[in-house]
N, C-alpha and C positions, 0 to 999 in steps of 0.2 A: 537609569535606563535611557538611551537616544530616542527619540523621535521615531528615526526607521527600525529599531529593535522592536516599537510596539506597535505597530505598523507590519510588519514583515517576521516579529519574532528573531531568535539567536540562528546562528547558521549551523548549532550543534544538531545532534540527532534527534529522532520523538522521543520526548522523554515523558515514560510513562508517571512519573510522579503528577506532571501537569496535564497529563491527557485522561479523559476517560476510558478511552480504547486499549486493550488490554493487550498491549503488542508484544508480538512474538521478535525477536529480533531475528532478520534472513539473511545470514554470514557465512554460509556453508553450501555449495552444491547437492550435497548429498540431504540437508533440509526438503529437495522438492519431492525427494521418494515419500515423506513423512507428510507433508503436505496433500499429494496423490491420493495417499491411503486415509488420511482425514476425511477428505474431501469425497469418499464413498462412503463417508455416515454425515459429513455436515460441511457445509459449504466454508470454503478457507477464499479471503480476502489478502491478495498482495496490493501493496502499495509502494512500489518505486518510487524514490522522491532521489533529487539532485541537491545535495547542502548547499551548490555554488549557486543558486538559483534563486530567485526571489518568488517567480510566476509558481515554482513546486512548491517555495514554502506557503505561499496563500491560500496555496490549494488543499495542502495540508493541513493548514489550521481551518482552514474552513469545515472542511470533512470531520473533523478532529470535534467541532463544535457542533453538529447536527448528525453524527453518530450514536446510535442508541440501540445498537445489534451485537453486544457483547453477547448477549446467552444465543444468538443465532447464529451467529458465527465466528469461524476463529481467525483471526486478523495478523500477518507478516506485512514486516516495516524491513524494505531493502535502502540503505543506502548505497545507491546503486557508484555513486563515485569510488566507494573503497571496498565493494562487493561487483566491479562492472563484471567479472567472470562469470556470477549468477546470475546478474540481469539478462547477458547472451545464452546463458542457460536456461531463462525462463521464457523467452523469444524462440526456442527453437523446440523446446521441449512441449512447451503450449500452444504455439502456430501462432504467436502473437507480433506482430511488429513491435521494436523495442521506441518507447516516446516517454518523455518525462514530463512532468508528473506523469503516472500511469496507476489506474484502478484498476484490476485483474481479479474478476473471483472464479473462482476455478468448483467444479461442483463435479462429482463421479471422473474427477481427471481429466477433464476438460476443463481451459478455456469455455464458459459461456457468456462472460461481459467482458469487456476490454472498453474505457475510455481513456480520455489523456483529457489535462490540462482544464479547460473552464467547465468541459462533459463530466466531473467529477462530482458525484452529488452523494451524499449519504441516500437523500429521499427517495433517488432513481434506483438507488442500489438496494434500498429496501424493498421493493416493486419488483426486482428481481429474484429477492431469496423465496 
């Protein structure tokens, strides 16, 4: 493994084998109906992340390592580069500005957190469920 692989990690997707976050993969438009209706019994976490990106992937494995909200919430992993039709769909459907990295948890169908980039915390996000 290089230097900047362990450092920044592979530029493939979360891969739930090395993650502990039980990610939903977010490939489909028609996922944010299922999401909506989740999310009036139990708060749903998206996370937009850019593979071409190094700033999403640190922020990714950051998050990725001080997450510990599996049974409190249910968690979508957009790769927003080869899903950007969903990422414009969750920007408009949620009232959210689209930014990458991006934290979005979505609670009764709303949008109620939205951060980007170094804002990405598990701890803050915990504080909000």
């Amino acid at each position: 493994m290089s230097f900047l692989n362990s450092i920044f990690g592979s530029s493939e997707n979360a891969d739930s084998s090395k993650s502990k976050i039980n990610w939903t993969q977010l490939t489909d438009i028609l996922q944010l109906q299922e999401i909506e209706a989740i999310s009036n019994e139990k708060p749903v976490v998206i996370f937009k992340h850019s593979t071409r990106c190094s700033i999403s992937r640190m922020a990714l494995k950051q998050f990725e390592r001080e997450f510990d909200l599996n049974d409190s919430v249910d968690a979508y992993f957009l790769d927003l580069i080869a899903h950007r039709d969903v990422s414009n769909e969750i920007a408009r459907k949620f009232n959210v500005y689209h930014e990458s990295p991006q934290l979005i948890l979505i609670r009764n169908g709303k949008a109620v957190y939205d951060v980007s980039h170094s804002d990405i915390d598990a701890g803050e996000l915990k504080n909000k469920i």
